[in-house]
Every structure is written in structure tokens, then in C-alpha cells.
N, C-alpha and C positions, 0 to 999 in steps of 0.2 A: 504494500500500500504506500502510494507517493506521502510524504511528509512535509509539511509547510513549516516555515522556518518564523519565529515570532516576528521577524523582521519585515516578512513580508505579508501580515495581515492587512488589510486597510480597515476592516469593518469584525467588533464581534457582535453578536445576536445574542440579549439576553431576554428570556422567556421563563413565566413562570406555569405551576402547575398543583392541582392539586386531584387526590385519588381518593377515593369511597373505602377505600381500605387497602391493608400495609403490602404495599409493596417494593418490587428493590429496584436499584441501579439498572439491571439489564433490562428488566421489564420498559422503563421505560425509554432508554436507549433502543430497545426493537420497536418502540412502539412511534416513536421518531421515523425511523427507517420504514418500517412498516406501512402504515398509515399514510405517508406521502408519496409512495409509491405510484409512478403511474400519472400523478398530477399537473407536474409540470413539464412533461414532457424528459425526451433523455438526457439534454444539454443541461437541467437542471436537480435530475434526478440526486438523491443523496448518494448515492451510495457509489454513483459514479462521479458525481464531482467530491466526494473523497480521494476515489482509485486517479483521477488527476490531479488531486492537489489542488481544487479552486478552495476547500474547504478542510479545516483540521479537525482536529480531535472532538469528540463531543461531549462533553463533560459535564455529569451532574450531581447536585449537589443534594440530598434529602434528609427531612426529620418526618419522626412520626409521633402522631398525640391521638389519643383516644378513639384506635381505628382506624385515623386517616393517616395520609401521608402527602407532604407539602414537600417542595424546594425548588432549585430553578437548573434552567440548563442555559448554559452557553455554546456556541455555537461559531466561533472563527473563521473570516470566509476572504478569500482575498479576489472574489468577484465586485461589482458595480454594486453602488448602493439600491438600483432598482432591483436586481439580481438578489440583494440579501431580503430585500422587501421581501418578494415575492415567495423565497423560504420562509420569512415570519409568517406569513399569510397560510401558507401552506399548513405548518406542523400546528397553527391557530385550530386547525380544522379536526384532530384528535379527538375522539370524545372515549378511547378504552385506553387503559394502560394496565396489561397483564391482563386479570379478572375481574378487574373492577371499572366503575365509570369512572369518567375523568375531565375537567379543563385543562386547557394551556393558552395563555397568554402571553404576547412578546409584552415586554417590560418597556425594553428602549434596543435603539439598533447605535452603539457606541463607533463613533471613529476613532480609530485608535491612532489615527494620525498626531490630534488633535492634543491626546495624552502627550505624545511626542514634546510636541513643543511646549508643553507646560513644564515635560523635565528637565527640555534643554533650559529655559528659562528659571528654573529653579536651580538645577546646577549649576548655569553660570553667575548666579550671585553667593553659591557659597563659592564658589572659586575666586570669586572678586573680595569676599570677607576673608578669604587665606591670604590673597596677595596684600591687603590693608596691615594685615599684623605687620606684614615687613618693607613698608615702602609708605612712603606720604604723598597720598595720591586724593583727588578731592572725589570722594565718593560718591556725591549725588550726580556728578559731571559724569562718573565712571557707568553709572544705571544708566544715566539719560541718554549716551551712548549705545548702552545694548540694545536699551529699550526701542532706539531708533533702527538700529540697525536687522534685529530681529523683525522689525514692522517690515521695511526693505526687503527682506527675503522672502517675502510674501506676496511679491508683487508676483503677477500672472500674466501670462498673453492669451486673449481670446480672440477668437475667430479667425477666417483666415486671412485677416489682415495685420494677426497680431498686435492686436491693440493693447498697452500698456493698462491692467485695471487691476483689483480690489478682490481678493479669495474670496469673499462671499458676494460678488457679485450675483453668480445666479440663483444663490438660493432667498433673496434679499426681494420681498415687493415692491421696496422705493426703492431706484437707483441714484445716483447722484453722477452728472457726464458733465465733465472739466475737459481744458483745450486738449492738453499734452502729457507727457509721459513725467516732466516735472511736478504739475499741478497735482499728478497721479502722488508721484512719493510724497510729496509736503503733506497731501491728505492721509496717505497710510504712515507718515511718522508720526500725526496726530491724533490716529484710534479710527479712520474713519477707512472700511473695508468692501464697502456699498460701492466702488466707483468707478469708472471706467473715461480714459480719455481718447480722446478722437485721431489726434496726432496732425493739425493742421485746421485748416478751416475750410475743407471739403469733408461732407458730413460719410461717413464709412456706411457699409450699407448693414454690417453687423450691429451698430447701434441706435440706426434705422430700426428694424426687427425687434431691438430690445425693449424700444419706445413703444412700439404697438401691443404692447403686453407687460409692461411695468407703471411705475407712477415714477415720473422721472423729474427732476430736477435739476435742470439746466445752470454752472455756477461759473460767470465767466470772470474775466480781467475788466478792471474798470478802464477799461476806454476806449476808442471807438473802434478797436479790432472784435472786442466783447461784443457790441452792438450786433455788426456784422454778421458776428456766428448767431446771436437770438433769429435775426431775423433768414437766414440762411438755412436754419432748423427748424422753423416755423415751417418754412417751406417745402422739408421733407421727410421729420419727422413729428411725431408727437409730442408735445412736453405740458407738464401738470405746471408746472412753478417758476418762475426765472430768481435765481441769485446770482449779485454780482459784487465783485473787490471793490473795497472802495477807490474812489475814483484814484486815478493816476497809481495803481498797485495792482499787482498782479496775483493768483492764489499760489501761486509757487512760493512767494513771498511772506505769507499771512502766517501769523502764531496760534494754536488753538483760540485763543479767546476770540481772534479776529474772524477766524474761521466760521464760529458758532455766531458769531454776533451777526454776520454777513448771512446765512441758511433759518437765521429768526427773520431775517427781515426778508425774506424771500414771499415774492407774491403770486397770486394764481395767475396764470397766461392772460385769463379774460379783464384781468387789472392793470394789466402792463402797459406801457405805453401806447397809446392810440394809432401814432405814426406808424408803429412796425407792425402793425395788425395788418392779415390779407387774405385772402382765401387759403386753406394749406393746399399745396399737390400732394401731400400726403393723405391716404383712404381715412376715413375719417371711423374712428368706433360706432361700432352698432350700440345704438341706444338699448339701453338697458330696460326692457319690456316689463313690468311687474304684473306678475297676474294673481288672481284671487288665493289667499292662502288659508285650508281650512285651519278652525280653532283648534283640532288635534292634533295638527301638523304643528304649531307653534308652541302646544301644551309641551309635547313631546321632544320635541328638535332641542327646547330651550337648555334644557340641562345639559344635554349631548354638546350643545356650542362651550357652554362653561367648561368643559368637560376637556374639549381638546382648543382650546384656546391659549399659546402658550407653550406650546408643543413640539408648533413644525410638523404635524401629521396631517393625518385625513380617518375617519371611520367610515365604515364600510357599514352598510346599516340595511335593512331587511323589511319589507314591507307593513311586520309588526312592533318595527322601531329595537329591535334587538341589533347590537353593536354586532358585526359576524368576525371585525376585524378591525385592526389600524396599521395604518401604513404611513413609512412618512412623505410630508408633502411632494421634497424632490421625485420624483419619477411616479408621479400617481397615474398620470396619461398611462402609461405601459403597465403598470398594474395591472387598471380593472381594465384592460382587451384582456386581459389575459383568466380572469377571472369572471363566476359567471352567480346570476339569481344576487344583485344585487340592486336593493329599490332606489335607494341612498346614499349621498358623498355630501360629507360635511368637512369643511377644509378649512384647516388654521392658515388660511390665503386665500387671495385672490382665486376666481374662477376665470382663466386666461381661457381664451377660443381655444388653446390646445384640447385642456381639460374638456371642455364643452362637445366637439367632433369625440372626443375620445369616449366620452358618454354616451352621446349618439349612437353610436357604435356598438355600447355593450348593453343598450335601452333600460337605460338607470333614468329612474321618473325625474327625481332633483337632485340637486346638484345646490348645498350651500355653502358660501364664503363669505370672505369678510368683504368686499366687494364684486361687482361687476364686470368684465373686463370684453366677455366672449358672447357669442352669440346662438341660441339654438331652437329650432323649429320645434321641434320634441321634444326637450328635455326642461321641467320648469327649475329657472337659473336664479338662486335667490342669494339674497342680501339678505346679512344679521338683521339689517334697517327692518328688514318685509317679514323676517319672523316679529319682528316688535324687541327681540334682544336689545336688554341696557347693560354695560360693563360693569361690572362690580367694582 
């Protein structure tokens, strides 16, 4: 059996479970193997993305109390985050383990990258408190350093124009689009990981796309190259907000405080200057249709929104308002094609056209999020707003 190396996990799956009565470790390791057999096809089968090495060891952990038996199983996988999805989704679906009944619930799907860089960030400041014992060095100088330069190694290229931007770009519903590759670093040395820049003042067709499915926020240099680009992105793509440097500075330039000061004072498109208003040549969003929602539909939905609000997921929900699943929000589209007898998708996001065709598809009745985005003949597309949802 191939063997994954800890090195190269990106994702482990943690899943809980509980059984009607005592049962062991193997039991429920067959019942893993067993039960998902068959479901996702061969490219995702367990037992063969073991024998390749997309997935490691399977490990579980159990106690028992008065008859039952409770604990969790992890699950290390060094496939695609929609790929681990689709395993939680899967082994979700268990209802024996051994002789007895049983649930199983994914917990959280961890990136284990993510651990990464908290220990490199941790280790390199006790390694900076070793070096202080024997050297007189200004320490908060020393952190503000790392601190920048760890932000820097974070920087990313998307699309195929390689455009300089922000690791959490895509999983991010507002984006934030700056001129250049400068503008980009100043903003990830100051915390801000939402962003992506253009690389000139010809609008990229990759950030084009991005605008027709995020809430974007346009943040230029104050002066009349800034102009320029508003009205040049008017014209091709989308934008929620304009902020801009104060006058005669650029964002390349700007210290966090300036930073923040300049994206509070950011206005909606339809407030901005009169002058640079125009028809866009960009398609314009399908208005967001609201249609009648019954009172059980709202009674119901409401706690499920609480519920994964916060999350970064989606539930998977059943015509009788029973959760069947959750999955996280990245790669929901490819989920539910792939999954089926689903009534309901409630999303800690945005419902983008992707999602929207993709439910088309798998004739899921609604479809909730925290906004609007996408468009669908068949499937009713709702807003928190339209269940009546108020934030706690």
C-alpha cells in the first residue's frame, strides 16, 4: 500500500460518530471502506485512493459510556479541497457500524497548510528570542520584519495573466482590485489578503470574471491616472464601491491607518462622481427576482442560516428540512453535480451564477445565501433578507 508522507498532506478530514452500542476500531474502519463503496465513482473510491497514495492512514479514535460508543476519525488526503469535500459527504452517509446503528458527521475539513505557517511563525520568534539573549538588536523592528516578510511570501499569481494578488482571494466574497503588483505587497504587508492587482491600466480579462461574481472594491492612487482606471473599469467591468489614496499618494505608499481610513471612506458606484458615470459595456447582473416564501420555509431555514453562518460551508438539506450534509463553501458547484435527492443549499456566501446553473443541474428547489449574485429559471434563489433573517 502506497504511503503519504506528513509533508505532503494538504487537507485532513475530521469526522465524528456515534454507535447504539460498543463497538471497536475495525468495525468502524470497514464501515468507512464499506459503506462508501461504489459512490463516488473509482477515481475517488477509498480504498483505491489509498492503494495510490491520494489518501493516508485512517485513524480513529473511540470511548464508550453506557452502551454507546462515541469518537472521531480523521482522515489525510492530499487531493483538492473539492475532492476531500466530496469524501466528507460521502462517509456522512453511514448509518451501521458493525451491528449497530450509527451517525457520522465531518466536524471541519483542516488545511494543514495553514498549521504550517503558524509554526513557521511561531518558530521564528523563539528563534528571534534566542538570538536577543546575545546580541542588541531592536526587537519590535526584528517582528515587524518577519511579520512583513512572511505577508510577502504569500503573495500569489492568478490567472493566466498572472496577476500579482492576495491567498485568499478566491475564497473571499468582497475583493479589493489595486493598480499593480506594488499596491498588491503594501496591502499584504498590512493584513489585507482579499486582493488582486491589474498590473497597468488595461483592465485583465481575469479580473473582469472576478467582478461578475464578487463585490468588488475598486482602491486607486489619488490622481488622475486613478480617475482613469475608475472610469476604464466602469466600462468593463463590474464594481460595488470606489476607494481612493489621498490625493497626490499612491497605495503603494499608505501605512495601515491610511489604508483603513481611505476603504471607510469608500463609496457605492451609484454615488461617485456624476462625470464618470456611463452606460457599462460590461453585461450587467441579472436582477435578483424575489419570489413568495412560504412561512415554513422561513420557520425552518432560520436556524439552519445561524447554524452555518461563520463557517465557510454550505448544508445540504432534504425536502423535510433535515441537514443530509455540509460541505465547504469552496467547490460547492462540483459537489452537488455530483450528489443527488437534494431539496436545499444554504451557503455561508454568496449565491454566484456558478452555484445557481450548478443547481439547475442537480434540480435542488432553493438555493440560500447571504446574497444575490446569479441567476435561475428553476431554482428559487434566496437572500437571508427574503427568509426575514436578522444577525445576532
Amino acid at each position: 500500500m502506497a504511503k503519504i508522507g506528513p509533508t505532503s498532506f494538504k487537507y485532513i478530514l475530521h469526522a465524528k460518530f456515534t454507535a447504539d452500542s460498543l463497538i471497536d476500531k475495525p468495525d468502524v474502519i470497514g464501515a468507512v471502506f464499506g459503506q462508501t463503496e461504489g459512490l463516488l465513482g473509482e477515481e475517488l473510491d477509498l480504498r483505491e485512493a489509498q492503494k495510490n497514495g491520494k489518501i493516508g492512514r485512517i485513524n480513529v479514535e473511540s470511548s464508550s459510556s453506557s452502551g454507546k460508543t462515541s469518537g472521531e476519525i480523521t482522515i489525510p488526503t492530499s487531493l483538492g479541497m473539492a475532492e476531500t469535500a466530496l469524501i466528507g459527504a460521502a462517509i456522512e452517509t453511514i448509518d451501521r457500524i458493525g451491528p449497530s446503528k450509527a451517525t457520522v458527521s465531518v466536524d471541519k475539513i483542516e488545511d494543514v497548510r495553514i498549521s504550517k505557517r503558524e509554526y513557521i511563525m511561531h518558530r521564528a520568534q523563539q528563534l528571534l528570542e534566542e538570538a536577543m539573549k546575545t546580541s542588541e538588536v531592536d526587537t519590535t523592528e526584528l517582528l515587524q520584519k518577519l511579520y512583513e516578510d512572511v505577508r510577502q511570501k504569500e503573495f500569489i499569481e492568478y490567472g493566466p495573466e498572472k496577476l500579482p494578488a492576495g491567498p485568499d482571494l478566491e475564497d473571499s466574497e468582497e475583493i479589493i482590485v489595486v493598480e499593480g503588483r506594488a499596491d498588491v505587497m503594501n496591502m499584504l504587508k498590512h493584513g489585507f489578503s482579499n486582493i488582486i492587482g491589474m498590473n497597468g491600466t488595461n483592465i485583465p480579462k481575469a479580473v473582469i470574471d472576478l467582478s461578475r461574481k464578487k463585490i468588488v472594491t475598486l482602491f486607486v492612487d489619488g490622481d488622475r491616472g486613478g480617475d482613469m482606471i475608475i472610469n476604464s473599469f466602469m466600462q468593463q467591468g463590474h464594481v460595488d464601491f470606489i476607494a481612493k489614496a489621498p490625493s497626490g499618494t499612491e497605495v503603494e505608499e499608505l501605512s495601515k491607518k491610511e489604508i483603513n481610513q481611505s476603504l471607510r471612506a469608500k463609496v457605492p458606484i451609484d454615488e461617485y462622481d456624476p462625470s464618470l458615470k456611463r452606460e457599462s459595456a460590461a453585461p450587467k447582473r441579472a436582477p435578483h427576482q424575489v419570489v413568495e416564501v412560504p412561512q415554513e420555509v422561513k420557520e425552518k431555514v432560520t436556524p439552519l442560516i445561524n447554524d452555518i453562518i461563520g463557517t465557510r460551508g454550505a448544508f445540504l438539506v432534504n425536502d423535510k428540512f433535515e441537514i443530509l450534509g455540509r460541505i465547504p463553501y469552496k467547490g460547492v458547484e462540483d459537489a452537488i453535480l455530483n450528489l443527488e435527492n437534494i431539496h436545499m443549499l444554504i451557503l455561508d456566501g454568496l449565491v454566484t451564477d456558478e452555484i445557481a446553473k450548478a443547481a439547475e443541474e442537480s434540480e435542488i428547489a432553493y438555493v440560500i445565501g447571504s446574497r444575490i449574485l446569479g441567476s435561475s429559471s428553476s431554482v428559487k434563489l434566496l437572500s437571508y433578507e427574503d427568509i426575514g433573517y436578522k444577525y445576532r
